[in-house]
N, C-alpha and C positions, 0 to 999 in steps of 0.2 A: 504493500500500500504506500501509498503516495499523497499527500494532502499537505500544501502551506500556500493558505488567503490572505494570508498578513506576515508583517516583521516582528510582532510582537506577544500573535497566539501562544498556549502555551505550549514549548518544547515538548515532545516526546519522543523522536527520536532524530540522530544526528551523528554522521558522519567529521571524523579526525583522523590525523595524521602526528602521531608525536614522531618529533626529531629523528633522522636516521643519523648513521655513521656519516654517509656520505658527507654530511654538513660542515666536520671536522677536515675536510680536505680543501674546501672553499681558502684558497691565498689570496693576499692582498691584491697580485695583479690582475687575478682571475674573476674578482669579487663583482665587478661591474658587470662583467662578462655574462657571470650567472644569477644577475638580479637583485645582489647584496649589495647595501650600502655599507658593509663593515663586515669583518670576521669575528665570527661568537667563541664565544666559550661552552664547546660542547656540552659540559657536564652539570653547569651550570643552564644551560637552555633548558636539557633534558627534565634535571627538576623544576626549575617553573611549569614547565606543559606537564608533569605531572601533577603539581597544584592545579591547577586548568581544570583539566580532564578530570580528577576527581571533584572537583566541584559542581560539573556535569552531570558528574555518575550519583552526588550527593542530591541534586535535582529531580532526576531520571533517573536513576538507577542504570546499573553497570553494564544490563546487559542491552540498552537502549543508546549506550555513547559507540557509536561502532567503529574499530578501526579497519580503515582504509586498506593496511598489509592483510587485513586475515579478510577482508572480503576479496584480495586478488588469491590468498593461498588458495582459498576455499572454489575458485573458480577456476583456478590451475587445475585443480582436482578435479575437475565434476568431469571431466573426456569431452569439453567443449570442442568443437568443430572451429572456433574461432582460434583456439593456442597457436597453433603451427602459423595461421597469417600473424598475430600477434609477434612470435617471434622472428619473421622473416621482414615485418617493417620493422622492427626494433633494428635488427642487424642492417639492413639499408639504409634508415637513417642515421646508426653510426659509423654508417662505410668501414663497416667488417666485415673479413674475408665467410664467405659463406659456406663456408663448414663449419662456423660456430654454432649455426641454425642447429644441425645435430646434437652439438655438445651441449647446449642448454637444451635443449626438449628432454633430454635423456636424465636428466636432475628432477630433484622428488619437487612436487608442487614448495615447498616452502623454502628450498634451497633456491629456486626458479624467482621466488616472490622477491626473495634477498637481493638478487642478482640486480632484476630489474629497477626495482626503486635504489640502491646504494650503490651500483654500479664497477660493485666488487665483487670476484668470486671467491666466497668464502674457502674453497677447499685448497685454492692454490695463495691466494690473495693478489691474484691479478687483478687490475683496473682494466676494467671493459669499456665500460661508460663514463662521463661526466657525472657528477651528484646530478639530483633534479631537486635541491634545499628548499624551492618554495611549494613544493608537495606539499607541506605543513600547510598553507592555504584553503583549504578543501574549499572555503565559498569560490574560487574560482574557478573549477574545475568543473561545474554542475551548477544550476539552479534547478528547484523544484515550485512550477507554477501550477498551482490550485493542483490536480490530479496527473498531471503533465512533467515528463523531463525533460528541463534545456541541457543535452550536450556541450560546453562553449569549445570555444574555439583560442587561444592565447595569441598575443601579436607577437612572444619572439619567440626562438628557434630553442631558447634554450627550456622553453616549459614542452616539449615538443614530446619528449617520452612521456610527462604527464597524462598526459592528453593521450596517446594509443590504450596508456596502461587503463583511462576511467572509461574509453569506450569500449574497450575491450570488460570489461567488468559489468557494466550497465545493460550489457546486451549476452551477456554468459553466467551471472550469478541467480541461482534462483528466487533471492527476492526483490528482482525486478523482473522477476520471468512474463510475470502481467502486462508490464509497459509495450514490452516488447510487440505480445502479441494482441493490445489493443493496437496498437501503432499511436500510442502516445510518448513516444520519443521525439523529441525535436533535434535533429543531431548538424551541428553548424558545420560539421566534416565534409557533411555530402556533398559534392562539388556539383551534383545534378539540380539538387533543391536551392543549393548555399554557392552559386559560382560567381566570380569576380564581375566585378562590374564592367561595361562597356569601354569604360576610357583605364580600367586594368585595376581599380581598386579592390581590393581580397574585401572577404570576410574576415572581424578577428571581435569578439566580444567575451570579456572578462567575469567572472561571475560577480565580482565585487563592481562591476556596474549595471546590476542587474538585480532591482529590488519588487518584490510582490507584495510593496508597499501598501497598497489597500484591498478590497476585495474586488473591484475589478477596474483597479490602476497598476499597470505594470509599469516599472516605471525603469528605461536603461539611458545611461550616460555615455555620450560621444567625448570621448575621454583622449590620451595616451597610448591607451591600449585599444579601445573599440571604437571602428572604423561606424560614419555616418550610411554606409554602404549598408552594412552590417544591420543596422538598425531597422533600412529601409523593408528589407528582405523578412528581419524574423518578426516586423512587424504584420509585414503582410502573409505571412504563416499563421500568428495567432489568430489574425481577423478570417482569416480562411475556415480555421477547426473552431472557430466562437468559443475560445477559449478564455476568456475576456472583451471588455467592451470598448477599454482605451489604454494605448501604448504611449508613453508619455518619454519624447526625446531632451535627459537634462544636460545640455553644452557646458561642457568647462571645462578651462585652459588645458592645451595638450605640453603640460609638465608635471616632471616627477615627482614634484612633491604634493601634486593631489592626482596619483594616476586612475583611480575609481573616486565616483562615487559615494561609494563608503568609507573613504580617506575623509568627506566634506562632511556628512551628515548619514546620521542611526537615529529609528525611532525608538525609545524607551519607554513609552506608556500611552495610553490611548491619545491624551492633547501634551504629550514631549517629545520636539527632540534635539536632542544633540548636535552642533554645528557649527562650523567656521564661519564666523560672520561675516568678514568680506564679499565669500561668492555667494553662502545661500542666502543671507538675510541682504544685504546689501545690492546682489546683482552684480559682481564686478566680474569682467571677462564671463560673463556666461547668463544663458537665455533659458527659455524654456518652450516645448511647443506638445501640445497635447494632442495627439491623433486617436480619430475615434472610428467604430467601424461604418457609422455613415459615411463616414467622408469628409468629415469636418477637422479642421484646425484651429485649434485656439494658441496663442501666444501670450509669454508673460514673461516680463525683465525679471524676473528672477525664482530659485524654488520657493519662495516662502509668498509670493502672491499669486503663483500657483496655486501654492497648499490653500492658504486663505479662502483662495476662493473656489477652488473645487473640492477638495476631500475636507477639511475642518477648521471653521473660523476664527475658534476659540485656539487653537494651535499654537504651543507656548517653544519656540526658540532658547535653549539653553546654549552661550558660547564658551567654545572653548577657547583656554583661558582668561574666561570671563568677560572675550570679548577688548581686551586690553592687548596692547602690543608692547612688550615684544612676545608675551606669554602666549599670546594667540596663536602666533606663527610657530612656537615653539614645541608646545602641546598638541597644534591638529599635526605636526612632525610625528611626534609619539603616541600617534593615535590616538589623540583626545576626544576625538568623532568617531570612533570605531569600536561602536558598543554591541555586543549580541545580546537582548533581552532574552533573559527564559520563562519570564511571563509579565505579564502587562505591569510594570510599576519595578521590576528587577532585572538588573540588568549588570552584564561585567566590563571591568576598565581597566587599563593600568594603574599600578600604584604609584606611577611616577611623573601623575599630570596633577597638581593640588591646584593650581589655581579653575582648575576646571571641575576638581571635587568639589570647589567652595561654591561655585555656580551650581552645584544639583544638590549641595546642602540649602543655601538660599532660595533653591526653589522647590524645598518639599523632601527633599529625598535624607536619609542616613546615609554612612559610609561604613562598611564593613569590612577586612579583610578577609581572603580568600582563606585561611588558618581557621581563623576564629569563627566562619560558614560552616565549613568542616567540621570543624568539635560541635556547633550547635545541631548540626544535625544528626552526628551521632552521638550525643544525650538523647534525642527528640527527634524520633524521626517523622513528626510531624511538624518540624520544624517551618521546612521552606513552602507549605503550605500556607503556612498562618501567616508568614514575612509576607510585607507591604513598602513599596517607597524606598527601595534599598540597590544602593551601586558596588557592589561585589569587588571589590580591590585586586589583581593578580600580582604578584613578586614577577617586573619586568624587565631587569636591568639588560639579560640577553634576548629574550623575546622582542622586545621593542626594536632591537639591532636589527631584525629583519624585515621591518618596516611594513605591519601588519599586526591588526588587533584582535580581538576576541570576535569580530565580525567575520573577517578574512579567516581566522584560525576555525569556522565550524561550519556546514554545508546542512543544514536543518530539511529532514526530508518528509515528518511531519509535525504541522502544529495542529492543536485545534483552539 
């Protein structure tokens, strides 16, 4: 099953990625190359995303947080008919001699799983492949609209194994075996459905610009990474399957330091959310245009007169930090706009944006750390039930390094 009408229904279940080995090989010079603004401290990464992830599983429970590696083990396994392509684009697109095609099919599904996402092989300790470090992402890799999966598509080359490995999985794991065979897959792959535009512009749509922001506003950003091409096309897909009513194109600057969407603005409660003032509340460098499947266009200088005036009046703008500069600029860096709520009024953040904590304690909300979530729910495991109004802290000092928050870090496949 598949089900998420909003950003801030409540979680029940959800796809992650904790840290691989590979990450540890990320060099300074390399670091651009594959996505990173910096090199982490493996072991230190590792225990933050496990604070993370158990805070999830203290939400949902454990067996509802799923990772990413054991839905490819488990798909390696099943005698999928997709493995053997699987592995023979894996090895073309790393321009390896093709007799490895044998050597890796011939490895037990979990040896196989290894391979592919850390790009080492465990038995000899060869280096096959590049890391693929921003796997930790999982909102990019997939969105889930209303009963529907958007396959995306990434703009560079180096998320490129990604991307074989999640379609390869989505279209071979038995709990998508449904998707499949309703034909509710949207897959941005397919060159027949999803082909370059006329004057040569590709497809490329990131899942962190790609919000199913209200219950039938989808809303994706012409970003860095997703092309306006992109948009044109899987707009005109949704309105084909009436899978929604209006596809909502939000424009803002093609730089790095707000490459999605979700870099600018996260909803955290029915009338909150979270946001970099300059672009969303102010309008600077960026538009908005609302396509609907009559055929209508509305336009608005900005998201927040958008919001205003189609999805909710009363809609209260919280900025990060606090809307003051230099803290502004500083915090939407460390993802101070990049919250994943687990239900309407709670929601998680870094622990190392305060001036943007003080903007959601002034406006209603408590501050929790991720430790102190934990222990309260295991006293009380009716805990995160009865919590209200509450922004969940995570321990960020290497997480944040990878330039992605607890939005980016989770792929929500249902809410209700």
């Amino acid at each position: 099953m598949i089900q998420v009408s909003s950003e801030i229904g409540l979680l029940k279940k959800v796809i992650v990625h904790k840290p691989d080995i590979g990450i540890q090989r990320i060099s300074p010079k390399r670091a651009e190359e594959l996505l990173f603004d910096d090199i982490v401290y493996y072991p230190k990464m590792v225990e933050e995303h496990n604070v993370f992830t158990r805070v999830l599983e203290c939400a949902i429970s454990k067996e509802n947080v799923i990772r990413i590696e054991d839905l490819l083990k488990e798909s390696l396994g099943s005698d999928s008919p997709l493995k053997k392509e699987l592995i023979q684009m894996v090895v073309s697109e790393e321009e390896l001699p093709k007799s490895l095609i044998n050597t890796l099919l011939a490895k037990d599904p979990d040896a196989l799983a290894s391979v592919l996402i850390t790009g080492i092989d465990s038995s000899n300790q060869h280096v096959l492949f590049d890391p693929i470090p921003n796997f930790i992402f999982t909102r990019d890799i997939a969105v889930s609209i209303k009963d529907h999966l958007l396959i995306t598509k990434a703009a560079k080359t180096a998320r490129q194994r990604e991307n074989l490995i999640t379609r390869f999985i989505f279209h071979s794991h038995p709990l998508f075996k449904h998707l499949v065979n309703d034909q509710k897959i949207i897959n941005l792959n397919n060159l027949e459905d999803f082909p370059p535009s006329a004057s040569g512009e590709k497809v490329s749509i990131e899942g962190g610009d790609v919000m199913m922001f209200h219950h039938d506003f989808l809303l994706i950003g012409c970003s860095e990474r997703s092309t306006a091409h992109g948009f044109e096309l899987l707009k005109n897909r949704i309105f084909r399957d009436k899978v929604l009513n209006h596809v909502v194109k939000i424009i803002i600057p093609n730089d790095r330091s707000c490459m999605h969407i979700d870099t600018l603005f996260t909803r955290t409660d029915h009338h909150d959310i979270v946001c970099y003032k300059p672009i969303v509340y102010d309008g600077l460098s960026s538009n908005v245009e609302v396509h609907s499947s009559d055929g209508s266009i509305r336009l608005y200088s900005s998201v927040k007169d958008f919001i205003h005036a189609e999805i909710d009046p009363e809609m209260n703008f919280i900025f990060s930090g606090d809307g003051i500069s230099p803290f502004q600029e500083r915090e939407q860096w460390t993802d101070g706009c990049n919250l994943v709520a687990l239900k309407p009024g709670i929601a998680l953040s870094y622990d190392r944006n305060p001036k943007t904590l003080q903007a959601f304690e002034d406006n209603g909300y408590s501050i929790m750390e991720a430790l102190d979530f934990i222990h309260a729910c295991s006293e009380d495991p009716s805990f995160f039930e009865s919590l209200q109004k509450t922004i969940i802290t995570l321990p960020s000092s290497e997480l944040s390094r990878a330039r992605g928050g607890s939005h980016c870090m989770t792929c929500p496949i249902i809410r209700s």
